[in-house]
N, C-alpha and C positions, 0 to 999 in steps of 0.2 A: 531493534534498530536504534541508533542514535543520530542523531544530526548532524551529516558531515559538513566540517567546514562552515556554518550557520554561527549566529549570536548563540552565547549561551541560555538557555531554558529555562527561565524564572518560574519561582513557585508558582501553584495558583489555587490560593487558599486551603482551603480544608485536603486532608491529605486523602490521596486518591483512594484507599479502601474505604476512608469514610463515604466519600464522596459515591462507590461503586454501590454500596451497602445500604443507599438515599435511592438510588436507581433502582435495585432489586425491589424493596420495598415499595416504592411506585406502582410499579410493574404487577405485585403477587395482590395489592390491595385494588388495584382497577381491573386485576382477572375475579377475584371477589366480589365486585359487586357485580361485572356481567353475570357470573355464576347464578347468584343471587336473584338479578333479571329472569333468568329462564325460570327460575324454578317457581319465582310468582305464578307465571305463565302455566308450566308442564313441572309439577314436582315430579319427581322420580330421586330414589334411593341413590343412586350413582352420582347423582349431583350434590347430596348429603356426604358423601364420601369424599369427592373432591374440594367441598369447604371446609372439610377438615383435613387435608392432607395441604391445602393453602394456608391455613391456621399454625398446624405442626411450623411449616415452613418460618411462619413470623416469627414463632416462639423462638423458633433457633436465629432469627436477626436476632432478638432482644437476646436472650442467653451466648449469644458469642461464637454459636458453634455453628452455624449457618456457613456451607461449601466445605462442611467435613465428613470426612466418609465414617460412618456411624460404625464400621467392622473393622476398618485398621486405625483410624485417627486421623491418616492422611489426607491432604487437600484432594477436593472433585477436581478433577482436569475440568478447563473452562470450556472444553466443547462440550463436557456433559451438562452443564449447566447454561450454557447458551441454548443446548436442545430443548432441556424442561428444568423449567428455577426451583421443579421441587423435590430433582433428584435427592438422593442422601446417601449413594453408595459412589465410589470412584469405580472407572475402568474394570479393573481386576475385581473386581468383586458385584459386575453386575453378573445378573442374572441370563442365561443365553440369550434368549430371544431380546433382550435390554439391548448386548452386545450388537446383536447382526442391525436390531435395526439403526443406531449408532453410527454402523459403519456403512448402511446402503444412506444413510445422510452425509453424509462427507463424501462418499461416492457423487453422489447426486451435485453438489454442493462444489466439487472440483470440475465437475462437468460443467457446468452450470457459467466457472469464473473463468476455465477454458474460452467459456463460448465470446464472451466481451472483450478477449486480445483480436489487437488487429492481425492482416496475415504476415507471416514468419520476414516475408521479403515484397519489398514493395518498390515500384520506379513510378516516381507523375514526375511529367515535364522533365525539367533539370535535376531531379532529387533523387537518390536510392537511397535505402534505409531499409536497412534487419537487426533482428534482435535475438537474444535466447532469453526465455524465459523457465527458469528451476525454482518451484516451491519446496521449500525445506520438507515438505509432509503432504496432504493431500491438497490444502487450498492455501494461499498465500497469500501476505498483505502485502506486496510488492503493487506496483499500479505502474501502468503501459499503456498508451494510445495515442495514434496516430488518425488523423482526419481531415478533411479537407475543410481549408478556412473558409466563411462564410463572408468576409468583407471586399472590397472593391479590388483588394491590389490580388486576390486570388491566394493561390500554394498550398502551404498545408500549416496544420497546428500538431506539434507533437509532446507529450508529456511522459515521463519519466520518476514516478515518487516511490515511498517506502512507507505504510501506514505503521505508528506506531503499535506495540504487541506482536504475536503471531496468531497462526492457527485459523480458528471460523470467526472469534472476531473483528480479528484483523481484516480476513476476507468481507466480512459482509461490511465493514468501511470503506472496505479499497470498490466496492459495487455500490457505494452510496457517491463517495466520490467521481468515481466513473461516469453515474447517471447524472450528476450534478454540472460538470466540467463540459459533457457535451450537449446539453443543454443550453449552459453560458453563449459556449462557442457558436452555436446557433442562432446569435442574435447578433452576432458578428460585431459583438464589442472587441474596444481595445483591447489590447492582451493585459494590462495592470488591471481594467476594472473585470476580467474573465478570474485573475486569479484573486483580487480582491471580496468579489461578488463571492468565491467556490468557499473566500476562506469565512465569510460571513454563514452561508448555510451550513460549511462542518462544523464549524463553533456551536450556533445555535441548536443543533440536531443531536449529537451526540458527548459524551459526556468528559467532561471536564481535565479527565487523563488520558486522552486523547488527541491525537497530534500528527498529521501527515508534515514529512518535505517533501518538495515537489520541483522541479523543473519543468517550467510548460514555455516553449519559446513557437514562434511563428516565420514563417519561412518561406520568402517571397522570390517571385519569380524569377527578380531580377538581382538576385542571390543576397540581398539582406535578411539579415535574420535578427527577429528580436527574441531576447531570450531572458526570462525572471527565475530567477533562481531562491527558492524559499525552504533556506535552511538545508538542501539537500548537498550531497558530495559534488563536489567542483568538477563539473562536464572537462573534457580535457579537449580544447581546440587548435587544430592539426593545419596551418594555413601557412602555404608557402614554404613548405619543407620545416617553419617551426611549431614548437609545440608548448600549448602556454593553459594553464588550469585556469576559469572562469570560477572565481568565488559567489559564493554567498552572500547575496545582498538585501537580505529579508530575514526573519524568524519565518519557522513553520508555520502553515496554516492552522488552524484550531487551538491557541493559544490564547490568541486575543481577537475579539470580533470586529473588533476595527481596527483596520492594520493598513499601511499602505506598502505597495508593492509594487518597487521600481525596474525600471525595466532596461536592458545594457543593448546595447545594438553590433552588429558586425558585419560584414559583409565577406562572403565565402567566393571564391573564385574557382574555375573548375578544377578537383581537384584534391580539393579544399574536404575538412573533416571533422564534425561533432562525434565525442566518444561520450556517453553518458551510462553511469551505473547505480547502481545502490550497495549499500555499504556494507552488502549480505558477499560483496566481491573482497575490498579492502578491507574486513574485519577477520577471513576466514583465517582458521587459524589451523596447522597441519598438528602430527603427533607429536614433537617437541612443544607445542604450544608457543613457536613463531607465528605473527600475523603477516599476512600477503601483504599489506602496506599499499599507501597509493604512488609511492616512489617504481614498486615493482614493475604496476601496472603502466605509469608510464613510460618506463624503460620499452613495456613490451608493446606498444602503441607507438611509438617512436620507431622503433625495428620494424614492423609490420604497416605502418602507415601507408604506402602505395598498394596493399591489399586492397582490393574491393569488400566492399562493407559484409557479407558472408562469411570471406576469409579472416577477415579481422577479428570479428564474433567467434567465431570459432577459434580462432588462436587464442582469446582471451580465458575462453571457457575451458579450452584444453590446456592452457599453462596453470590455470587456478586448480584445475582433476590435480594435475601433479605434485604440484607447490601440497595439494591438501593431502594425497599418497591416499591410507585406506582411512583415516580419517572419513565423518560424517558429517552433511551440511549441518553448519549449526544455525542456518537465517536462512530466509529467502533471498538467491541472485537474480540478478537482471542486469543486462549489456545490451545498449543499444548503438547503431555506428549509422550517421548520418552522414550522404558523401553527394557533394554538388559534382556533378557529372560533366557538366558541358557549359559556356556562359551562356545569360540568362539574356532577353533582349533591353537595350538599353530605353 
C-alpha cells in the first residue's frame, strides 16, 4: 500500500530491516530465557534442543543470514517467519507436514479476520452502507468497520484503512487496530481524540515501519457527518448531483505518536453519497501495466451514483474485474458506498 493523497512519509530513523532485525532479536532472546525458566523447573532433553535451535537462530541475526532459506538462498516468505522466528527453510522447500500445517494457519487465520468485518449491507435509521471486501491471498491488511457511536448525538462510526505490508502481518495489524478503534469508540470520545488516541497505541505497540491510513468519520442522525482522514485515498463525496474528492488532512497513524488529527465536517442530504476505497482499487494495474487510476473511478461513481449503495459496490468491483482482464490482484481491495436515505429530524 502507499498513502493516497496524504503528506508525504518522512523517514524514521534507523532503516526498517535494521529496525525489524532489533525486534526479532527481542522476541528469540525473551523466548530464551522463558525456555530457560522451565527447564530450572522440569529439565528435559527437548528443552535442550530448543535453546539451541534459538541460539542457531541469533547466530544467523549476527552472521547476516537470518530469514534465508539455507537450500536455495532465497528470502523466508514472512508468513513463515511470523509462524515460528526459527524457521530456516522457505515455502518450497519445507518439509510436508511443515507445509499443511502452514497452511491450516492462514486457513485459521483468514477465518478468524473474516470474523471481525461487519455485515456485507447494512440500514440504521437514515443510513445504508455495503461494501466488498477482496484479500489479495488468504488474509488481508485492508481494515473495515462499521458500529454504532456511543455519544449523545447517536448514528454510527465508520472506518475504512489499508495497513502497511501484506500478508499475516499485515492482517494481525489490521486485528490490533480493529481491537483498539472499537475500544476508543466505546468511550464515546470525539472523533479527533478516537483517532488521535488509535494513532498513539499503533505507534507505541508495533514496530517502527509500520503505518496504517485511515479514514474514520462519524455520522449523525441529522445527516452531519464528521470525517478525519489520515493519510488514506480521498473518500469521493456524491451531494447534490455533484461529485467532489475529500483530501487528506493528516499523515498516517503510526508514524508519529503525537500527532493531531483534524477533523472536516459535511452535511449529506437524502440522497446524498460517501464512496470510500483503498488503493489496492486505484493502484491495480491490468496486462499492459496501465493503472485504474482515481480519475476512472470517478468517472464510474459519477455514472452510477443514483445506484443504491449494493449496486454501486458492485459496479465498482466489476469495472475493476475488467479494467484488470486475467491479470491477478496485486493488493488487497476494499469499496465501501455510504448513502443517506431519507432526511434526518431536525
Amino acid at each position: 500500500m502507499t498513502p493516497g493523497g496524504g503528506p508525504g512519509i518522512p523517514a524514521k530513523g534507523r532503516d526498517a530491516m535494521d529496525i525489524a532485525t532489533d525486534d526479532v532479536r527481542t522476541q528469540l532472546l525473551d523466548r530464551r530465557q522463558r525456555v530457560e525458566s522451565v527447564m530450572a523447573v522440569r529439565p528435559a532433553p527437548k528443552y535442550g534442543d530448543l535453546l539451541n535451535e534459538i541460539d542457531l537462530a541469533l547466530g544467523r541475526l549476527d552472521a547476516g543470514t537470518y530469514g534465508i532459506c539455507e537450500t536455495c538462498g532465497d528470502p523466508i516468505e514472512p508468513e513463515g517467519l511470523m509462524k515460528d522466528p526459527l524457521v530456516r527453510f522457505c515455502i518450497d522447500h519445507l518439509t510436508p507436514l511443515q507445509a499443511r500445517e502452514l497452511e491450516r494457519d492462514l486457513q485459521l487465520a483468514a477465518k478468524v479476520q473474516l470474523e471481525l468485518l461487519p455485515p456485507r449491507q447494512l440500514v440504521e435509521g437514515d443510513w445504508e452502507i455495503a461494501y466488498r471486501y477482496e484479500p489479495r491471498g488468504a488474509v488481508s491488511g485492508d481494515y473495515c468497520d462499521v458500529l454504532q457511536s456511543s455519544d449523545e448525538a447517536g448514528g454510527l462510526v465508520f472506518l475504512l484503512g489499508d495497513i502497511s505490508g501484506k500478508g499475516v502481518a499485515a492482517s494481525m495489524l489490521m486485528a490490533h487496530l480493529h481491537a483498539s478503534v472499537r475500544t476508543l469508540v466505546g468511550f464515546g470520545l470525539p472523533l479527533h481524540q478516537i483517532v488521535e488516541r488509535a494513532n498513539r497505541v499503533f505507534c507505541d505497540s508495533t514496530m517502527a515501519n509500520h503505518y496504517a491510513t485511515l479514514v474514520c468519520g462519524r455520522l449523525a442522525r441529522s445527516g452531519d457527518a464528521e470525517i478525519c482522514n489520515a493519510g488514506h485515498c480521498a473518500p469521493l463525496l456524491v451531494q447534490g448531483g455533484r461529485l467532489a474528492a475529500l483530501q487528506s488532512n493528516a499523515v498516517p497513524i503510526g508514524l508519529f505518536c503525537t500527532n493531531e488529527y483534524p477533523v472536516d465536517r459535511v452535511h449529506l442530504a437524502a440522497g446524498d453519497s460517501l464512496v470510500l476505497y483503498t488503493d489496492g482499487v486505484t493502484e491495480t494495474r491490468n496486462a499492459a501495466h496501465e493503472e485504474y487510476g482515481p480519475e476512472r473511478l470517478a468517472d464510474l461513481v459519477a455514472a452510477r451514483a443514483p445506484d443504491p449503495p449494493e449496486a454501486l459496490v458492485r459496479a465498482c468491483v466489476d469495472d475493476l474485474a475488467r479494467f484488470r482482464g486475467g491479470a491477478p490482484l496485486d493488493d488487497d481491495v476494499t469499496v465501501m458506498v455510504i448513502r443517506r436515505t431519507a432526511p434526518g429530524p431536525s
